[in-house]
N, C-alpha and C positions, 0 to 999 in steps of 0.2 A: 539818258544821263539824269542825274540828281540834280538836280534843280533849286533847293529849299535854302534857305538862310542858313538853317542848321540840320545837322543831321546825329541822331545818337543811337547809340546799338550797345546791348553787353555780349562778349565774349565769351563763351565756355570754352575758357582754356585746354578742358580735357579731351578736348577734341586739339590732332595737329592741322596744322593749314600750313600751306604754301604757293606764298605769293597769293593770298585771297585778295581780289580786289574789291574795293568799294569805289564806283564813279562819282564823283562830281564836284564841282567848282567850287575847290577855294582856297583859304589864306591862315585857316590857324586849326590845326589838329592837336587835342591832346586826350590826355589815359585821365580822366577825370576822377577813377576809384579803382579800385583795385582788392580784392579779399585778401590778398598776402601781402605783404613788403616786397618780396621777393618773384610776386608775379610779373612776365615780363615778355613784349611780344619786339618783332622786328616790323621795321617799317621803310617803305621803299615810296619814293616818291614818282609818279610821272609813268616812270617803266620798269621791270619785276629786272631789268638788267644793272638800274642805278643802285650805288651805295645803301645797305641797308645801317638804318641808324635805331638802336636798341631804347626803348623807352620802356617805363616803372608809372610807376604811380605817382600824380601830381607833374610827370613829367611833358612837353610835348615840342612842337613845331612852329613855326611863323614862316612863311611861305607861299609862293602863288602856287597852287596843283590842280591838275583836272580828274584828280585819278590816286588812290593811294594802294598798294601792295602789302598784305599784313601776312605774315610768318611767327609760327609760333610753335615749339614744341609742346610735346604732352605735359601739363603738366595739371596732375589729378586734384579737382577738387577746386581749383582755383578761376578765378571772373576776372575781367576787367572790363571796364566802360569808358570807351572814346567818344569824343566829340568832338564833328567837324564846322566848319563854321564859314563863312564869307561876311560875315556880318559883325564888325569890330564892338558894335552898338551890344547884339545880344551877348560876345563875350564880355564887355565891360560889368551888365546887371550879370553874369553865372557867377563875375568875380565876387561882385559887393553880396550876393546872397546863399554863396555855398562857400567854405572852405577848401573844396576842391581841387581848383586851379592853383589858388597862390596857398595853400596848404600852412592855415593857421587853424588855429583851434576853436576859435569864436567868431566864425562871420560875422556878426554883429557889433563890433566896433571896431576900429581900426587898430591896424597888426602894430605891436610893440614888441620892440627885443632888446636886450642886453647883450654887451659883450664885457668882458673883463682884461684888464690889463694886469695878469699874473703876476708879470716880471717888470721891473722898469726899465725903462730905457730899450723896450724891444718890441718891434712894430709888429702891430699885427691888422687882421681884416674881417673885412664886413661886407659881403653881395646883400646889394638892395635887389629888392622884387625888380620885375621886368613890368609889372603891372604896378608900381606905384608910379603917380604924376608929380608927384613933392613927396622931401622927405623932410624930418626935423631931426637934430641931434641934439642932446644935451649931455655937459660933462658931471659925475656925482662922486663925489669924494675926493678928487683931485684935478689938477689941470688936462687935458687930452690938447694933443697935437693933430692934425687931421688934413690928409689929402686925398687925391685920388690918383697918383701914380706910384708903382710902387717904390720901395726901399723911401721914399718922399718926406715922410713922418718928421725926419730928422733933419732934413734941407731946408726942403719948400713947402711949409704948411700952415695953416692957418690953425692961432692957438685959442683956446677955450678955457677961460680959467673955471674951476670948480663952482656948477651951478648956472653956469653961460648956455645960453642956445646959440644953434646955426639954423636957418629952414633954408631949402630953397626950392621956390616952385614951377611948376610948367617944365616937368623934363620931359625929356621924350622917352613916347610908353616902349617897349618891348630892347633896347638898351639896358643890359640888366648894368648897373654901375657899381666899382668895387670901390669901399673906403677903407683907405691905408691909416692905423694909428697910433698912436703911442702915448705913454704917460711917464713924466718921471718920478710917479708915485706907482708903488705896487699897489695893486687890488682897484685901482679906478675903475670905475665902471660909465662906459659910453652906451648911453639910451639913444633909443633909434625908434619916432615914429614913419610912419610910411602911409601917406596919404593916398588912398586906391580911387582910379579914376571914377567919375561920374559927372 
């Protein structure tokens, strides 16, 4: 059995496999790159009889395993590169120094995003990374309403006048959290930084 903190391998998709296993111990698998959008293997945890769960690029797993099962059809020309891990420490530094995992464009400083408030008065949403430990928001051009359960926005939520922050920090990592929002101004726009662990 594999042994190591971490373990990584690329794929030639153009070969098929079934049920290929790789052994060894551990807690966080994912598809770290991939040559197409559209490359895409199956993935069986423990035994080639459990559920297979279909993963892409950027996409993967959080899990205790001894053992992982990979299925993939022909598909020509196309790679992918997984990595397996036990070690929450050396996924933290893959995050802060590849794009990879949490799949922003600039490893290098921390991931920002907009969303827009189209319509007024109509909620909409936001998945924070599963790998940020704090996030911040800020409201820009108008007031945002903000919660985290859904239809919420308009009940029970915490408001944000134009130009306000909210931060909050020490969440826990791999709970990816959805924020519910709204504005009664069209076109606002809700900034979202996302502080990644280290």
């Amino acid at each position: 059995m594999i042994t190591p903190k971490y373990y990584e391998t690329v794929l030639d998709l153009g070969v098929a496999r079934l049920n290929f296993r790789i052994e060894m111990l551990g807690s966080f698998f994912f598809v770290r790159t991939a040559s197409n959008v559209n490359a895409n293997i199956d993935v069986k945890i423990n035994s080639p009889a459990n559920s297979a769960i279909n993963l892409t690029r950027y996409t993967g797993l959080i899990c205790a395993f001894d053992s992982v099962y990979i299925t993939n059809v022909v598909q020509a020309n196309q790679t992918i590169s997984v990595f397996i891990s036990s070690d929450f420490n050396r996924l933290r530094y893959l995050a802060l120094k590849t794009d990879v995992i949490i799949g922003y464009d600039n490893p290098h400083r921390l991931p920002i995003r907009h969303a827009h408030c189209v319509v007024a008065a109509t909620e909409y949403n936001l998945v924070l990374s599963p790998w940020a430990s704090g996030f911040m928001i800020k409201a820009r051009g108008g007031p945002i309403q903000f919660c985290f359960v859904a239809l919420g926005s308009g009940v029970d939520y915490i408001l944000l006048a134009d130009g306000q922050s909210f931060f909050i920090d020490d969440v826990r990592i791999g709970d990816p959290y959805t924020l519910y929002f709204q504005s009664a101004n069209a076109g606002t726009v809700i900034e979202l930084l996302e502080k990644l662990p280290y």
